[in-house]
ChimeraX commands (.cxc) that place a marker at each C-alpha (Angstrom):
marker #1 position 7.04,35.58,-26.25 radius 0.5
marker #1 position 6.23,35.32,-29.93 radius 0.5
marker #1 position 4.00,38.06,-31.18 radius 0.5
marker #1 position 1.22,35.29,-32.41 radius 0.5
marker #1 position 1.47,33.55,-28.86 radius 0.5
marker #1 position 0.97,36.98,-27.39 radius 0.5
marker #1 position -2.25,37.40,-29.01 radius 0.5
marker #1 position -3.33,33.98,-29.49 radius 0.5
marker #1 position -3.06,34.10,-24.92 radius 0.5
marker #1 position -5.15,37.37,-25.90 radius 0.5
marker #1 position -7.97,35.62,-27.29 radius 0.5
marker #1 position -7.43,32.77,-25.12 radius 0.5
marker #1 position -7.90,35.04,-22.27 radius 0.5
marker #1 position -11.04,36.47,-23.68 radius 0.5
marker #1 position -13.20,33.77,-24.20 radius 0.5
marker #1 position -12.78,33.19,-20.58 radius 0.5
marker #1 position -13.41,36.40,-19.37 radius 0.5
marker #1 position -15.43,37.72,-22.43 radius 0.5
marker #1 position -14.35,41.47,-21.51 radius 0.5
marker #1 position -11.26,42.23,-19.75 radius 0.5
marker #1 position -8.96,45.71,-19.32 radius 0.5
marker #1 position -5.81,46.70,-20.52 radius 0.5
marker #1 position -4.13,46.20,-17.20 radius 0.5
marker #1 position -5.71,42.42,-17.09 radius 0.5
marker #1 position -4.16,41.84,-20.28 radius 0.5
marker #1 position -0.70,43.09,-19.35 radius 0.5
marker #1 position -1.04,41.14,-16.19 radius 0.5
marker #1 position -1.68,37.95,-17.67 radius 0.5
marker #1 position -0.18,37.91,-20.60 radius 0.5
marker #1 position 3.11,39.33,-19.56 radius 0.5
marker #1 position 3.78,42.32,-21.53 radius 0.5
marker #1 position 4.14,45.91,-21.29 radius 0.5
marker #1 position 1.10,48.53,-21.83 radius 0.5
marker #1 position 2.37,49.44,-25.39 radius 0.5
marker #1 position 2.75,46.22,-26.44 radius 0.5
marker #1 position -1.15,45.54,-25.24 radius 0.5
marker #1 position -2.30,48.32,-27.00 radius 0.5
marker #1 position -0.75,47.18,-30.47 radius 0.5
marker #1 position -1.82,43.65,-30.33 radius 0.5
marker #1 position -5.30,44.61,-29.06 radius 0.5
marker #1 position -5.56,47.28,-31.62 radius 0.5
marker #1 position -4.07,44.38,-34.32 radius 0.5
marker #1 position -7.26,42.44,-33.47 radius 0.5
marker #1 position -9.84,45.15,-33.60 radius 0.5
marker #1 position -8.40,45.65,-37.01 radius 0.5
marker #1 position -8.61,42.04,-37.83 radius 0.5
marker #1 position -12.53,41.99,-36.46 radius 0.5
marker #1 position -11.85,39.16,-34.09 radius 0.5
marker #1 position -12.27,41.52,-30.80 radius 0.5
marker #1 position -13.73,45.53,-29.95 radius 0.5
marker #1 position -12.29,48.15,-27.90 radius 0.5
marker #1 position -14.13,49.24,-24.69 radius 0.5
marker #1 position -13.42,52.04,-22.18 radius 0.5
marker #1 position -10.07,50.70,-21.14 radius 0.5
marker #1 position -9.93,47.06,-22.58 radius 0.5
marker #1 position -11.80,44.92,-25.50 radius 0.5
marker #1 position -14.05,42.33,-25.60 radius 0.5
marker #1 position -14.94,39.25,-28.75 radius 0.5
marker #1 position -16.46,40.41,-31.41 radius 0.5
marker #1 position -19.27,38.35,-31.68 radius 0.5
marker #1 position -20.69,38.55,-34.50 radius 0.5
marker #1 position -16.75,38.77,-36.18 radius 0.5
marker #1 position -16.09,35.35,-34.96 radius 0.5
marker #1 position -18.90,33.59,-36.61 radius 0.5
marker #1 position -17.32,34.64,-40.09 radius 0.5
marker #1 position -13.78,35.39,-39.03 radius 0.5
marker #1 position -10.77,33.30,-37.90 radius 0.5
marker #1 position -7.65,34.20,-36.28 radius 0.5
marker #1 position -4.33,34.36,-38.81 radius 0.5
marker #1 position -3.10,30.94,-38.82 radius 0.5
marker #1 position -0.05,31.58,-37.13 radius 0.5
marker #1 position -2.47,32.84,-34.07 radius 0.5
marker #1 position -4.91,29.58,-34.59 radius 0.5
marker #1 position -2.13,27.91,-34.43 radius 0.5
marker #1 position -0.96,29.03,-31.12 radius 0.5
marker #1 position -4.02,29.06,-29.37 radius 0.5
marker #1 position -4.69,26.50,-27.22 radius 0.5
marker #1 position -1.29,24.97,-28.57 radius 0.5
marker #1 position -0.80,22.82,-25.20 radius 0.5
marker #1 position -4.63,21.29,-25.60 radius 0.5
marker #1 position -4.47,20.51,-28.91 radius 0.5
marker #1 position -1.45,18.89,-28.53 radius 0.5
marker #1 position -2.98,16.78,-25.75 radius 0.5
marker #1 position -5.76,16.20,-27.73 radius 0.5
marker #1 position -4.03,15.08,-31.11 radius 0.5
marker #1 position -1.64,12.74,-28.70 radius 0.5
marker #1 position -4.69,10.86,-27.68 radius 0.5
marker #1 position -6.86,10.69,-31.08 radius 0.5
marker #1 position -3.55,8.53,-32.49 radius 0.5
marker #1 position -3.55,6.50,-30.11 radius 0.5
marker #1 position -7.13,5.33,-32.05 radius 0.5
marker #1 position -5.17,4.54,-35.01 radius 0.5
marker #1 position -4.69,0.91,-35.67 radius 0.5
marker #1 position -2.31,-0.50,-38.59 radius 0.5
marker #1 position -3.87,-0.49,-41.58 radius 0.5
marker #1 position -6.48,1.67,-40.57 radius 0.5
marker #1 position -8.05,4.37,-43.61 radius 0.5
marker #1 position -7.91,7.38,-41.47 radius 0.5
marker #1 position -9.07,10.94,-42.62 radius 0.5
marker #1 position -8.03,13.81,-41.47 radius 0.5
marker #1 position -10.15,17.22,-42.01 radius 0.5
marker #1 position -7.67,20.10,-42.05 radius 0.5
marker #1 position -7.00,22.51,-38.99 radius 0.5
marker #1 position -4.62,22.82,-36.46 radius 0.5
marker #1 position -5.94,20.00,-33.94 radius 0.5
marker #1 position -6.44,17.61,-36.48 radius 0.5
marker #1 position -2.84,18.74,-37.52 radius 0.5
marker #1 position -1.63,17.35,-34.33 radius 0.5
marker #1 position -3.25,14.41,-34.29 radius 0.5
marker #1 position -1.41,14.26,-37.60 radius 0.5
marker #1 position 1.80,14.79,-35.97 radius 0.5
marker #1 position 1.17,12.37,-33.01 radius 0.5
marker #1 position -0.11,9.54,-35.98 radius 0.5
marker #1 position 3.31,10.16,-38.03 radius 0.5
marker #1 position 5.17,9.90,-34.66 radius 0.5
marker #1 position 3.49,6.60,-33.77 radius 0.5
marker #1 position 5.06,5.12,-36.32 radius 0.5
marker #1 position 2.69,2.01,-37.80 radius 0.5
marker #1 position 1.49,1.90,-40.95 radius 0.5
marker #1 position -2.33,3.30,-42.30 radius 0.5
marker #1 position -3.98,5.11,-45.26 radius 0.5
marker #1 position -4.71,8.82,-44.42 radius 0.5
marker #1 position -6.68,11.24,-46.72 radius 0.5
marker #1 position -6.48,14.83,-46.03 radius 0.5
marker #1 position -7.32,18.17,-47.73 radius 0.5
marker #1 position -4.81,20.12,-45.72 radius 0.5
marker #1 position -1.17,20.50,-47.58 radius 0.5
marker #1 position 0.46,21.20,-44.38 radius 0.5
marker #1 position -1.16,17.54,-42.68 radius 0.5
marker #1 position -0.80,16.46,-46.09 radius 0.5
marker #1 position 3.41,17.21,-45.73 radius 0.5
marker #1 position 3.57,16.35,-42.11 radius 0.5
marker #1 position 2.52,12.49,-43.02 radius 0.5
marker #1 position 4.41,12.49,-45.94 radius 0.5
marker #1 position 7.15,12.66,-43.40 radius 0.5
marker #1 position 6.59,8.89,-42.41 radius 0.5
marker #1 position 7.94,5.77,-45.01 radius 0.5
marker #1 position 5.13,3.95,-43.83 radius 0.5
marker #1 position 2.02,5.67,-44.23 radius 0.5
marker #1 position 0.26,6.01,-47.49 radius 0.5
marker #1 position -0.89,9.46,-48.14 radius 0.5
marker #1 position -3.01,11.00,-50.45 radius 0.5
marker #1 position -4.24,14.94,-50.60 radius 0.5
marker #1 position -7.40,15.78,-52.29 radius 0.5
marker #1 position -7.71,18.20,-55.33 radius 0.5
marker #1 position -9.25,21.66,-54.81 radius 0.5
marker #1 position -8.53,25.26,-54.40 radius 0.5
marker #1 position -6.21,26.52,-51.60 radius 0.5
marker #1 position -7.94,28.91,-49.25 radius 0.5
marker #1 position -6.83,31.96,-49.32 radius 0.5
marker #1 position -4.16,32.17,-46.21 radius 0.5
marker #1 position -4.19,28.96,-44.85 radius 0.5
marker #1 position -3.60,24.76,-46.15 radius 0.5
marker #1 position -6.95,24.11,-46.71 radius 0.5
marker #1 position -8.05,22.79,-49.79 radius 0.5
marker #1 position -11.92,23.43,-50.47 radius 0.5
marker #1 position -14.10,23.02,-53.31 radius 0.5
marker #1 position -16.73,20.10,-55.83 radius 0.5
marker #1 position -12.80,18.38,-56.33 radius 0.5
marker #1 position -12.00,18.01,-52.48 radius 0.5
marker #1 position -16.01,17.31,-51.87 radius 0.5
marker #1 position -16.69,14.81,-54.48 radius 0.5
marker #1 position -12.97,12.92,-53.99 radius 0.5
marker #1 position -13.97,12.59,-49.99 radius 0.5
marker #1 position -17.46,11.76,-50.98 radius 0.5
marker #1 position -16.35,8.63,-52.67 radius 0.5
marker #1 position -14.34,7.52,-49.58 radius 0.5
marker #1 position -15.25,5.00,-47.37 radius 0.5
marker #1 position -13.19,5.16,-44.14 radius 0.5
marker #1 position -12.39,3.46,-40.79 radius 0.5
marker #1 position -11.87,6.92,-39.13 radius 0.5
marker #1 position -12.50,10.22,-39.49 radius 0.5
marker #1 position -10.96,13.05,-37.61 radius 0.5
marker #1 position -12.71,16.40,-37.73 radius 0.5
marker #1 position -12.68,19.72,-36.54 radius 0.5
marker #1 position -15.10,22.61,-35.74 radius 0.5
marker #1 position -14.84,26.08,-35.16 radius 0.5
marker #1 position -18.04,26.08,-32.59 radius 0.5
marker #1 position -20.61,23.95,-31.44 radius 0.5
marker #1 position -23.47,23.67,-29.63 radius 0.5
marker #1 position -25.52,21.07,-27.63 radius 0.5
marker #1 position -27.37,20.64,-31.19 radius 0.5
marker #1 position -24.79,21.32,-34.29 radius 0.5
marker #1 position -21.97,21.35,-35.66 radius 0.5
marker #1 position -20.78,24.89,-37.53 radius 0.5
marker #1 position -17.69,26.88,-39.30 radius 0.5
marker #1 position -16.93,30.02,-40.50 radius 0.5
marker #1 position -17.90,29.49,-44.67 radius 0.5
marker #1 position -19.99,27.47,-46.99 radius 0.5
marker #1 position -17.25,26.28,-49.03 radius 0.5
marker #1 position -15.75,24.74,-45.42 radius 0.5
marker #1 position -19.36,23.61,-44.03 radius 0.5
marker #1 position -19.39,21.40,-47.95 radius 0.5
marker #1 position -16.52,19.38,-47.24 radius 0.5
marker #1 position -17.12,18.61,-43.70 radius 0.5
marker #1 position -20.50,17.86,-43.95 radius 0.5
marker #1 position -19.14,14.87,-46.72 radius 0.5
marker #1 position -16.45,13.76,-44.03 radius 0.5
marker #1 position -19.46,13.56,-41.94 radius 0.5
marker #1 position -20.55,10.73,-44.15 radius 0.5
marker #1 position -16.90,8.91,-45.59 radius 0.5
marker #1 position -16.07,7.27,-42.42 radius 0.5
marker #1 position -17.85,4.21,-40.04 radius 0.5
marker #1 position -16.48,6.36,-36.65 radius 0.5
marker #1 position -16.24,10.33,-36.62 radius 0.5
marker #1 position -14.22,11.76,-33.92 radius 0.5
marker #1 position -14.38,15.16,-33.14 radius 0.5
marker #1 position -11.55,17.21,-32.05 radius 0.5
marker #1 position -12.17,20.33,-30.42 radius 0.5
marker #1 position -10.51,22.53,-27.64 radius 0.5
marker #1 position -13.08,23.41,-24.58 radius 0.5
marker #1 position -13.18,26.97,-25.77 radius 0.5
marker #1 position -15.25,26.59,-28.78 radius 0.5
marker #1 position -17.86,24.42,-26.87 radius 0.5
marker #1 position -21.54,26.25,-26.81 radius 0.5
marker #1 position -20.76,29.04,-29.75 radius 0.5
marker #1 position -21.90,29.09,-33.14 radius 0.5
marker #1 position -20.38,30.05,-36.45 radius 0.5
marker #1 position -21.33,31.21,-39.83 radius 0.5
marker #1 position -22.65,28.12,-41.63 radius 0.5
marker #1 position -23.96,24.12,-40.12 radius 0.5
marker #1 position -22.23,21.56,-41.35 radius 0.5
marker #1 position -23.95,18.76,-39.23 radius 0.5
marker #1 position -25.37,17.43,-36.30 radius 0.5
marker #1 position -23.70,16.59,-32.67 radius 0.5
marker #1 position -25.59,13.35,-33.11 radius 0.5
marker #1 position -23.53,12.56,-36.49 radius 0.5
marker #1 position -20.35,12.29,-33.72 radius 0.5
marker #1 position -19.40,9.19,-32.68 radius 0.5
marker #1 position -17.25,10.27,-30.01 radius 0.5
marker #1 position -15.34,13.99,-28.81 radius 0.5
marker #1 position -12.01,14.08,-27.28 radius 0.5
marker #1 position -11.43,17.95,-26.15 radius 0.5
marker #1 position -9.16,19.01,-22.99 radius 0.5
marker #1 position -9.90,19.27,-18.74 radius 0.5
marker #1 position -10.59,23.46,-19.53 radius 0.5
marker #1 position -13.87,22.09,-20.55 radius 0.5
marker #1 position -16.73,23.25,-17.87 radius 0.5
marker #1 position -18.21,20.28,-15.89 radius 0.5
marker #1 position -21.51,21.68,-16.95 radius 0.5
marker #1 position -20.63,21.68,-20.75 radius 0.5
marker #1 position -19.47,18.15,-20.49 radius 0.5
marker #1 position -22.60,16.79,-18.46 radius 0.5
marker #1 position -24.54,18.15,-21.16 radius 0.5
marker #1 position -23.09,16.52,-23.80 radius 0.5
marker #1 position -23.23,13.11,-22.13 radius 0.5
marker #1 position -26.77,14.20,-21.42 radius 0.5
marker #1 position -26.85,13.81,-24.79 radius 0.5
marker #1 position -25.80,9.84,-25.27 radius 0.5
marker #1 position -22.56,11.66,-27.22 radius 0.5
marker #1 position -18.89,9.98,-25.63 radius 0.5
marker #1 position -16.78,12.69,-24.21 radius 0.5
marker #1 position -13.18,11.89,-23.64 radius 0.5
marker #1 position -11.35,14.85,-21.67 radius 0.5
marker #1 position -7.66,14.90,-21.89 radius 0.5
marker #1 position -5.32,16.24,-19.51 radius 0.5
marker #1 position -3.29,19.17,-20.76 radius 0.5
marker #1 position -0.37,17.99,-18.94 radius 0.5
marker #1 position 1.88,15.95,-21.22 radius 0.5
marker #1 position 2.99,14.36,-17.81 radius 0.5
marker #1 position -0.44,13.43,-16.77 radius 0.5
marker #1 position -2.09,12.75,-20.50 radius 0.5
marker #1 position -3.17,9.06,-20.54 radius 0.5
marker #1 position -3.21,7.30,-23.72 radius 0.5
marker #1 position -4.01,3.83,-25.41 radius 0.5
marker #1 position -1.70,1.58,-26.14 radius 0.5
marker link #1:1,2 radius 0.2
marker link #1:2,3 radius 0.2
marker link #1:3,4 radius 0.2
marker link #1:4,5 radius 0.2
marker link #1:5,6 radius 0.2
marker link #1:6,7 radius 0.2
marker link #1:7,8 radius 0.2
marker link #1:8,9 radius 0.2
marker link #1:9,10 radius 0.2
marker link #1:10,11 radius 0.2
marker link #1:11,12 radius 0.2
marker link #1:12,13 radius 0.2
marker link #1:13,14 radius 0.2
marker link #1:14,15 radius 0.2
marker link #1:15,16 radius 0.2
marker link #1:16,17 radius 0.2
marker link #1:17,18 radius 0.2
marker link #1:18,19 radius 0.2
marker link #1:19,20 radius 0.2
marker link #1:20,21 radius 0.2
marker link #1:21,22 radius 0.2
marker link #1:22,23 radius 0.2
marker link #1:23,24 radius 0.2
marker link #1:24,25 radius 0.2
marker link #1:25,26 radius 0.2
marker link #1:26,27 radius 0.2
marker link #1:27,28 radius 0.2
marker link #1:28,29 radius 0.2
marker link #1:29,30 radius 0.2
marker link #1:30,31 radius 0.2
marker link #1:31,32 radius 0.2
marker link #1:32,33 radius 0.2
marker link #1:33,34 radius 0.2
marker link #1:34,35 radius 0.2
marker link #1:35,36 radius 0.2
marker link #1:36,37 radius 0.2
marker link #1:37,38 radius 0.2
marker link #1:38,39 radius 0.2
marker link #1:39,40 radius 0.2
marker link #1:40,41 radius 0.2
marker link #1:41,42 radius 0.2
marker link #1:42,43 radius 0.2
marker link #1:43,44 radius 0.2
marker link #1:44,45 radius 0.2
marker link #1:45,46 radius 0.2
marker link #1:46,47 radius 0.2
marker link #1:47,48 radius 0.2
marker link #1:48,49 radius 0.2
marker link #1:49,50 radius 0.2
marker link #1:50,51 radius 0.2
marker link #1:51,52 radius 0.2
marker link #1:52,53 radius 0.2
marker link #1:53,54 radius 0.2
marker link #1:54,55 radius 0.2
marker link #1:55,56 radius 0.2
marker link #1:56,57 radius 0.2
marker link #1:57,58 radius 0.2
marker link #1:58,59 radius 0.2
marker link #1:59,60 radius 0.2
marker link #1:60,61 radius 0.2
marker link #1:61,62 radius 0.2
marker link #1:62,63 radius 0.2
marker link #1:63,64 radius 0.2
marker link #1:64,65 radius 0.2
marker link #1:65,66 radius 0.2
marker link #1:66,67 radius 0.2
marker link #1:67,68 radius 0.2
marker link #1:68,69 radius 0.2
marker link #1:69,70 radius 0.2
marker link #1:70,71 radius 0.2
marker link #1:71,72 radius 0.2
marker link #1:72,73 radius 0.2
marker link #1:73,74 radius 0.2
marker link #1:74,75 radius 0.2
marker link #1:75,76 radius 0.2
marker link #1:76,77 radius 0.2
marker link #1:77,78 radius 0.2
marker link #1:78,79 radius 0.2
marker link #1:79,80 radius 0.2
marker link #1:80,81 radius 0.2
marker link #1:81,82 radius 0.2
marker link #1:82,83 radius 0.2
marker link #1:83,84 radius 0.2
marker link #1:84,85 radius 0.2
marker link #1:85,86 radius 0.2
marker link #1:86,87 radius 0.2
marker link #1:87,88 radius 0.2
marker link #1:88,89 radius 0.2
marker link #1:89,90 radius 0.2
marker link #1:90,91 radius 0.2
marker link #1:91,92 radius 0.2
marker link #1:92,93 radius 0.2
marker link #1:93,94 radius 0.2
marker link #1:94,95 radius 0.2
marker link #1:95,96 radius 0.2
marker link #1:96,97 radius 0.2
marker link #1:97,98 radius 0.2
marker link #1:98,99 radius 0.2
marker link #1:99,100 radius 0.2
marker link #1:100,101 radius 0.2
marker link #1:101,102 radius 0.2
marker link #1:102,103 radius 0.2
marker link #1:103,104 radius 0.2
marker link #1:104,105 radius 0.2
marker link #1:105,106 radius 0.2
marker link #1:106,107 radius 0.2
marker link #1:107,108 radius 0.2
marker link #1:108,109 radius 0.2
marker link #1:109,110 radius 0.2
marker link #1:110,111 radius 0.2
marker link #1:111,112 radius 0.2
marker link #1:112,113 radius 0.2
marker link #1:113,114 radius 0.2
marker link #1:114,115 radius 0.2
marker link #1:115,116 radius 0.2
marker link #1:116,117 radius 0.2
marker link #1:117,118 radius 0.2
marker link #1:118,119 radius 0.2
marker link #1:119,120 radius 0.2
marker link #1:120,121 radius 0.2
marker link #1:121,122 radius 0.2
marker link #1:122,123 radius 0.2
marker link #1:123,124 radius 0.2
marker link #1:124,125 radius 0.2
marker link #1:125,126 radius 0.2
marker link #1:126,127 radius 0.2
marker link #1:127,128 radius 0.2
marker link #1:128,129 radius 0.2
marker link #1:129,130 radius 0.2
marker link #1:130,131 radius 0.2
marker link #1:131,132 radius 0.2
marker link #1:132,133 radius 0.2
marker link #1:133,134 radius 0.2
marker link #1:134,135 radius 0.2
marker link #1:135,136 radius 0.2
marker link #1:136,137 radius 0.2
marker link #1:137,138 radius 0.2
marker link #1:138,139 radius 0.2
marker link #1:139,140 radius 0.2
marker link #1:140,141 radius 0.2
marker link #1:141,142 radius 0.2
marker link #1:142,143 radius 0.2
marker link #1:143,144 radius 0.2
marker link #1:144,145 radius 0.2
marker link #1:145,146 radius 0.2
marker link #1:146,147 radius 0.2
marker link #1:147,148 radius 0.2
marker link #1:148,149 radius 0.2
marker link #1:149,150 radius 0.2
marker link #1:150,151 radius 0.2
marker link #1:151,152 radius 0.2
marker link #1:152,153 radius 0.2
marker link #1:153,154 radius 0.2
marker link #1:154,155 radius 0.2
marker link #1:155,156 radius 0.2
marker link #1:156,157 radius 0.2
marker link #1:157,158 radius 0.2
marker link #1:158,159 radius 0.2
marker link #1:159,160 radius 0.2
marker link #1:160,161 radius 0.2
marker link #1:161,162 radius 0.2
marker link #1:162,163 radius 0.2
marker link #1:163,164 radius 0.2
marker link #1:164,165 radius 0.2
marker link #1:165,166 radius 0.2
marker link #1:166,167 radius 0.2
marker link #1:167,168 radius 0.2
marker link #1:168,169 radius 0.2
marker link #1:169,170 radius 0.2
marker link #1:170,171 radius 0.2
marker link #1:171,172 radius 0.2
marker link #1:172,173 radius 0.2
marker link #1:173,174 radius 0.2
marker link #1:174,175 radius 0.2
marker link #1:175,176 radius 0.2
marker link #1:176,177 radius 0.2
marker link #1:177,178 radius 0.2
marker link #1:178,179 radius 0.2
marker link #1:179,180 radius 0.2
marker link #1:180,181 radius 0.2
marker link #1:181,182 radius 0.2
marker link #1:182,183 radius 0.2
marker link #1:183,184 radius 0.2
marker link #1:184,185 radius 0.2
marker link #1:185,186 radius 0.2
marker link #1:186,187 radius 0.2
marker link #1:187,188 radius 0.2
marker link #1:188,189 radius 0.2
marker link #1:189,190 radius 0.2
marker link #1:190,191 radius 0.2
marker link #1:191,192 radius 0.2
marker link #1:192,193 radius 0.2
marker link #1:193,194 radius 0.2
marker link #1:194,195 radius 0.2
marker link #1:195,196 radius 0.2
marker link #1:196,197 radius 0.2
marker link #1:197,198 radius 0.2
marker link #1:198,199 radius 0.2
marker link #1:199,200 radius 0.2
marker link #1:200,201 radius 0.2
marker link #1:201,202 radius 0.2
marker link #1:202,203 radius 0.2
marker link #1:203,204 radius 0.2
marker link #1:204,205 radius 0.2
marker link #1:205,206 radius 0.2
marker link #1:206,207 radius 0.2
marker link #1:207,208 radius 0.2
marker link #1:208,209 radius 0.2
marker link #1:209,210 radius 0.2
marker link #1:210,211 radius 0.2
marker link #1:211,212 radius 0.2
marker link #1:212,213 radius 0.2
marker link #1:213,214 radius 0.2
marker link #1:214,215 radius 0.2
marker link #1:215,216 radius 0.2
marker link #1:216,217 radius 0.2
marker link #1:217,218 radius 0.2
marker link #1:218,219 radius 0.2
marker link #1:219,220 radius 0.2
marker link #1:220,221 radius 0.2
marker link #1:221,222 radius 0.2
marker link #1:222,223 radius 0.2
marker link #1:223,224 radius 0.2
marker link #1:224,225 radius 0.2
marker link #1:225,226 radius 0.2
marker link #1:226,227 radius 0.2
marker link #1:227,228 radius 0.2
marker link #1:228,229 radius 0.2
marker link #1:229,230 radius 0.2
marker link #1:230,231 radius 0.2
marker link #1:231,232 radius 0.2
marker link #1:232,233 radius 0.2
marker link #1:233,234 radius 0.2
marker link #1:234,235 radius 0.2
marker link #1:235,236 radius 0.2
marker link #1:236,237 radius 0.2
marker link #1:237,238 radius 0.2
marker link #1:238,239 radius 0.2
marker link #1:239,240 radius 0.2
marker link #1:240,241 radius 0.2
marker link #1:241,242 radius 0.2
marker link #1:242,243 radius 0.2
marker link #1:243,244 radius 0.2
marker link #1:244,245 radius 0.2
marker link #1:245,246 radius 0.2
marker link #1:246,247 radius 0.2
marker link #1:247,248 radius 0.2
marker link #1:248,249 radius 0.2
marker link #1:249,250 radius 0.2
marker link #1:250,251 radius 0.2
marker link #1:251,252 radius 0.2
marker link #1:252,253 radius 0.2
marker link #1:253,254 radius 0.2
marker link #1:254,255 radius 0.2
marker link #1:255,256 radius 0.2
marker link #1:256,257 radius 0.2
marker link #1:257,258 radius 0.2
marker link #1:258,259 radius 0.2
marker link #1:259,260 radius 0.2
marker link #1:260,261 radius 0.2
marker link #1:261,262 radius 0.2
marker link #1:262,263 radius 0.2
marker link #1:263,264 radius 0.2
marker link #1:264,265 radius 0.2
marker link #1:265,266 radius 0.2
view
């Protein structure tokens, strides 16, 4: 196992079980004590989790500010977010203006799009969704101006926010790093700016979220669950979490993490 998959089935493991031990860790993740110790200790140093009396824990208050490298964002929940991405192309029709906020589940619904092979407009301010449609001869891409944040794709900043505030599109694809029953939220201003404007650039906004960031909160609100036209997130989700969002009028489409048993449209 990759040393980002080990910890990203780290974290993964902890926002299950909020607080586990050592031993848990080596048990579940499949690695020796040594090995444990070094990725825990990796974490702690990174301020995404905290050492207890023979295990760790989240850092709360870390992950409302901090996110994982993206090699470990990446991983996390890879099989979910590829679920998810499948089924948010299937929404794609030719000739559709599709944007696509950056992050790694929007990045496979990227993937899934390219893969699908029809032809649509697609606005990102991600370089690496940005490169992954560029891959197609049939759609027409365009990546907005802006800085680069530090350590990831993303571009950010008045260019990005005033070029996607001038956009008018069919769909909009958009991540979060938490929610709540209430709002929408991420981990700085600068990305809370830009996804707020998505918020208002497209007639439908889909939201595409893995079940472990349902009912958390981050740094900064970007918007409101009632600005969502519709969620598509994976069967880890609790039945409790999803009844309350339909409580809420909002659509919730679960997706199988099984590519065998994923069900998409036509």
């Amino acid at each position: 196992m990759l040393q980002a998959q080990r910890r990203a089935r780290i974290i993964e493991l902890l926002r299950t079980e909020h607080a586990v031990s050592m031993h848990d860790i080596v048990d579940v993740v499949g690695i020796s004590i040594s090995t444990a110790r070094r990725d825990v200790d990796y974490l702690c140093e990174a301020g995404l989790l905290v050492r207890t009396h023979g295990g760790a824990m989240l850092e709360a208050s870390g992950l409302k500010t901090l996110e994982p490298a993206p090699e470990i964002a990446l991983a996390i929940a890879s099989r979910e977010k590829l679920a998810i991405g499948r089924w948010a192309a299937s929404l794609i029709q030719p000739g559709h203006t599709v944007i696509f906020d950056s992050g790694t589940t929007t990045g496979a619904a990227a993937l899934a799009a390219r893969d699908r092979n029809i032809p649509f407009t697609a606005v990102t301010n991600d370089l690496t969704i940005g490169a992954i449609l560029a891959g197609s001869g049939i759609i027409h891409t365009t990546v907005t101006g802006g800085q680069v944040r530090p350590g990831s794709a993303t571009l950010m900043g008045s260019t990005a926010v005033q070029m996607m505030g001038r956009l008018r599109a069919d769909l909009a694809f958009v991540g979060t790093h938490a929610l709540t029953e209430e709002t929408l939220s991420d981990t700085s201003t600068e990305l809370a700016d830009i996804k707020s404007t998505i918020l208002r650039a497209a007639e439908r906004i889909i939201l595409l979220v893995d079940s472990g960031k349902f009912f958390s909160t981050a740094f900064c609100t970007f918007g409101r669950l009632a600005d969502v036209h519709l969620i598509v997130t994976d069967d880890k989700l609790p039945a409790e979490h999803g009844a309350a969002i339909r409580a809420r009028g909002i659509p919730l489409e679960i997706v199988p993490s099984s590519p065998l048993d994923a069900k998409v449209r036509p």
